[in-house]
Residue, then its C-alpha position, 0 to 999 in steps of 0.5 A: x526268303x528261302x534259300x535258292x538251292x539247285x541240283x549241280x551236275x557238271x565238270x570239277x578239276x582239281x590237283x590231288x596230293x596224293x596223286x602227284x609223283x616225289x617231282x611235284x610235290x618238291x615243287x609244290x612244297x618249294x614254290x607254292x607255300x600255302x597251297x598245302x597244310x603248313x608243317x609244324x616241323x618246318x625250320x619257319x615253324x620252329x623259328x616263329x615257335x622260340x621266338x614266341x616262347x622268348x616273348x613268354x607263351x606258355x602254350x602254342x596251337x599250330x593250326x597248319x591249315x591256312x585260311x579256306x575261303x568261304x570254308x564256312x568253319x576254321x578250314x575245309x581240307x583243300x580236297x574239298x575245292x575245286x575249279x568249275x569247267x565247261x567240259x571233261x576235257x578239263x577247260x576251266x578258261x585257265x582258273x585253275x592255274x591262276x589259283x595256283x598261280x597267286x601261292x607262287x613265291x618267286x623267292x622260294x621258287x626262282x624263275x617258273x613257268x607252269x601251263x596247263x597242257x590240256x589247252x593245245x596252244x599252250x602245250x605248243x608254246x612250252x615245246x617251243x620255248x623251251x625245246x621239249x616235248x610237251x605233250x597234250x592232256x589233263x595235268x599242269x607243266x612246270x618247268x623250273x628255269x636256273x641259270x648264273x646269276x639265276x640259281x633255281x631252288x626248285x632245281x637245287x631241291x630236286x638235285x638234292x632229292x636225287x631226281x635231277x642228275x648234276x642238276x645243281x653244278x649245271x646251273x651254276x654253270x650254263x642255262x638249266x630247265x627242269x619240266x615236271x608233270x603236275x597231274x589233275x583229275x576232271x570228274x562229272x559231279x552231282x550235288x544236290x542243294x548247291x548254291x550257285x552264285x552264278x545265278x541271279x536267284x541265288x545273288x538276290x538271296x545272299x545280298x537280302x538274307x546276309x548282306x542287309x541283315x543281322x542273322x545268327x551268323x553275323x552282327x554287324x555295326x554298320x551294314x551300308x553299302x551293298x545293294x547289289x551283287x556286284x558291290x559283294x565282288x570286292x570282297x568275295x574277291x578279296x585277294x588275301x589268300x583264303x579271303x584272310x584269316x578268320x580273326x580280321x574283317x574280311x576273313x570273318x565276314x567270308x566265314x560268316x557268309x559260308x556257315x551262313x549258307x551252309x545252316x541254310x541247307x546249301x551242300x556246295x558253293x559256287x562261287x567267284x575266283x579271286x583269281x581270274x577276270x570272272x563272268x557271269x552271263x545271263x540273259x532273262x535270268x537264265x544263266x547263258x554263259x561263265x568264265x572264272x568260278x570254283x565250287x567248295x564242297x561242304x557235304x559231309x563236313x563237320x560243323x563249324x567251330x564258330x558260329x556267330x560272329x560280330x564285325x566291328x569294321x568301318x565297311x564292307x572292301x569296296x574296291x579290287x586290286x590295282x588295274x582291275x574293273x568290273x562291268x555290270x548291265x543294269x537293264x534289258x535282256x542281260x541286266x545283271x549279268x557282270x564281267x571282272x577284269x584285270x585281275x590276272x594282269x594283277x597278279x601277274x604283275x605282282x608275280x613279275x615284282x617278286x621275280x625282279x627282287x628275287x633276281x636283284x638278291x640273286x645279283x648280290x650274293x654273286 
């Protein structure tokens, strides 16, 4: 079966590092770890380095980029992934900010709230909320809440950097927010030779050419379970930043699955957000409606490192995070179609769990 490869044309978002102020990158390096290149400089670089050298390591690699889902390689630069949107006004049905949303550490970043301003009910709610004037347009608003008992070390960093003035005596003392602008840029892309999961071509193709059989790119011991496309979803969707490193089960099999793909031609990927309550609509095969998916691009790229990999696992992950489900037709006009939900609500729920504990450690050290 050779490989369904399409020409994409549409709308790509994405947060550039390069583009954002000294504000947002305190912020994304404060509150967001692993949503950039690690820095081997770093006082927890340099702690887990003597700690290995007191167990008697010899010679260290610090690979500080962390795991790239479906990069097909050790990693693709995260310059290289972007969300899907319906339009150029930057409408990705909010993928963009749930990805972002599962690198939050709550213990880094205290109390956050971020929003995407190109939606216009969201930018009337933080103007609301939090008496600003947030106005519409294509970036992200973060907006860093401190106060007793709540100390924001988003706040304190930016204190710190000079850019907020008596910032950190202020929460100490009374309520203190501090609103950053996070730029993103839309752009109308073509690629040709994309394989687009959202497809029901390119599903079948995956499931027969990979999933059920050995290939130069993947063995495996025990290759039950997957029939279907919607039985790849758990994995696909696997929540593990980056699908997981490349060593374990899932990491692997994701990473065989990209170069897989990537030795069949296929110069980008689509693919489902572990992020989101994904869509797939079509209706007599023809792709009618989506929600919830992001594109890697691999034109250019260098050829993986490894290229063959060997899965020793019991079995494929057969089920999502707590509260999510997945709905699938199976005849008529739609069959094929699917529909993944709760899993905001989980991850949001996970990000609420991080914020009670970061709030009962605040409440010990008063």
């Amino acid at each position: 079966m050779q490989a369904p490869l399409c020409k994409f044309r549409g709308f790509l978002k994405q947060v550039d590092r390069q583009g954002v102020g000294h504000a947002a990158s305190i912020i994304l390096d404060t509150a967001f770890p692993g949503f950039w290149p690690g820095d081997p400089t770093s006082p927890e670089s340099q702690a887990r380095t003597r700690a290995l050298k007191q167990q008697g390591v010899d010679h260290i690699f610090h690979d500080v980029n962390p795991p790239r889902r479906l990069s097909g390689c050790w990693s693709l630069p995260r310059g290289r992934y972007f969300s899907l949107c319906n339009d150029e006004s930057g409408d990705d049905s909010h993928t963009l900010v749930n990805e972002l949303n599962s690198y939050l550490d709550p213990s880094r970043a205290g109390l956050l709230m971020f929003g995407d301003m190109a939606v216009p009910a969201i930018a009337q709610e933080f103007t609301k909320r939090f008496g600003i004037q947030a106005l519409s347009g294509k970036y992200l608003l973060v907006v860093a809440i401190g106060r007793p008992g709540a100390i924001s070390p988003v706040v304190d960093a930016l204190g710190h950097a000079g850019l907020l003035e008596n910032a950190i005596e202020q929460q100490r003392k009374d309520y203190c927010i501090a609103a950053v602008e996070l730029p993103y840029s839309v752009t109308l892309c073509e690629i040709n030779g994309a394989v687009d999961l959202r497809t029901l071509d390119a599903q079948e193709f995956l499931v027969e050419e990979f999933f059920k059989k050995d290939s130069s790119k993947l063995t495996k011991a025990d290759r039950h379970g997957i029939d279907r496309f919607v039985e790849t979803l758990p994995l696909l969707m696997y929540p593990e930043p980056g699908g997981g490193p490349p060593g374990d089960d899932v990491g692997a099999v994701l990473q065989a699955a990209a170069a897989f793909l990537r030795s069949q031609g296929a110069q980008a990927l689509i693919y489902p957000s572990a992020r989101c309550d994904v869509l797939a609509e079509s209706k007599r095969r023809q792709l009618t409606r989506w929600r919830g998916w992001c594109l890697v691009d691999y034109r250019g790229a260098s050829e993986p490192l490894v290229t063959g990999y060997y899965d020793l696992s019991s079995g494929w992950p057969t089920s999502f995070p707590s509260g999510a489900a997945v709905r699938v037709a199976t005849e008529g006009d739609y069959a094929g179609s699917f529909e993944v939900t709760g899993i905001v609500h989980w991850n949001r729920q996970r990000v609420g769990e991080a914020e009670a504990k970061f709030l009962r450690g605040q409440s010990g050290k008063a």
